[in-house]
C-alpha positions in Angstrom: 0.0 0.0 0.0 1.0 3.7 -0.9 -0.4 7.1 0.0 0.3 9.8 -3.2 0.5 13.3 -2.7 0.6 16.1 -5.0 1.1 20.0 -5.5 0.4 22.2 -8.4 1.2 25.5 -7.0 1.2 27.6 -10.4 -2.2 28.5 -10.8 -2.0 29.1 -14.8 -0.9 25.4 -15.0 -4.3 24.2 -13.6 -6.9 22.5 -15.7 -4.3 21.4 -18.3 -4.7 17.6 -17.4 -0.9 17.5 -15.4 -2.2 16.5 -12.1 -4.1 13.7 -14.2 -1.4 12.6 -15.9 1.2 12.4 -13.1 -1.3 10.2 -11.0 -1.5 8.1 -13.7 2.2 7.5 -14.6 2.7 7.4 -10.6 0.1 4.8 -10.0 1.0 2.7 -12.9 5.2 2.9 -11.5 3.5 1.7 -8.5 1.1 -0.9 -9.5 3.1 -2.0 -12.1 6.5 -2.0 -10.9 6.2 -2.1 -7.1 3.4 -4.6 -7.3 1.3 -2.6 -4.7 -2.1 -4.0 -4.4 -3.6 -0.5 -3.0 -2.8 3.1 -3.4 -4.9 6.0 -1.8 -4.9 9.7 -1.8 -6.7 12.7 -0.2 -8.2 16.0 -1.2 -10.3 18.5 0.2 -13.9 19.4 -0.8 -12.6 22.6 -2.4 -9.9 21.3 -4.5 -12.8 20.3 -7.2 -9.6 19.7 -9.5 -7.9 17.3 -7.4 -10.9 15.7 -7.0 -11.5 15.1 -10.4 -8.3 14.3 -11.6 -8.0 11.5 -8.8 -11.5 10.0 -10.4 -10.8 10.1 -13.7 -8.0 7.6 -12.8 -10.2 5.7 -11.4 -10.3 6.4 -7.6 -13.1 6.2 -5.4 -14.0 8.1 -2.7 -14.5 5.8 0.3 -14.3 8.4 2.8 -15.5 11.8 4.2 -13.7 13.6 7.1 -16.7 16.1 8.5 -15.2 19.8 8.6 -11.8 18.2 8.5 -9.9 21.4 7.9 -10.6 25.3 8.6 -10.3 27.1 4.9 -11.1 31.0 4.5 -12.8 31.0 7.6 -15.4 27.8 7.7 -14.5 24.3 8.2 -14.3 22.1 5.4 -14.2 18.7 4.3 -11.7 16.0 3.7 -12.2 13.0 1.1 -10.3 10.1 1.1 -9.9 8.1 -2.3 -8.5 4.4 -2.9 -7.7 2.8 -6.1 -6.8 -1.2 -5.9 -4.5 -2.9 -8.5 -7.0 -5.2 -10.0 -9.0 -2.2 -10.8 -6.1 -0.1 -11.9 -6.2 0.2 -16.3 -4.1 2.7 -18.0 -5.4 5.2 -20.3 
């Protein structure tokens, strides 16, 4: 099992698939290569993005942290996403 974690701090570089595709290539190093059977990830509810870039690899969402995490003054919450090998397919 692995836990990914990523950052795209350059906000014109948003929305321009590069979080998509380095899950992708990640997970497949992983699944492929390490032979993990599990690799999971996190986002919060307003990182709609990372959200969607996590599903589109096929992650799902098998968690919700309640008002995890205090953002521009209200609380927040967390998601937690798993993706297993035999469901892993590269695209």
């Amino acid at each position: 099992m692995a836990d990914i974690s990523y950052f795209i701090g350059e906000k014109e570089l948003w929305n321009k698939g590069i979080a998509t595709q380095a899950i992708n290539l990640v997970c497949d190093f992983g699944f492929h290569e390490l032979h993990l059977h599990r690799i999971e990830a996190g986002a919060y509810e307003k990182a709609v993005g990372s959200c969607k870039a996590l599903e589109k690899n096929g992650f799902m969402r098998e968690g919700v942290f309640r008002r995890q995490v205090m953002s521009d003054g209200e609380y927040i919450n967390g998601y937690r996403y798993g993706w297993l090998a035999n469901e892993y397919k590269k695209f």
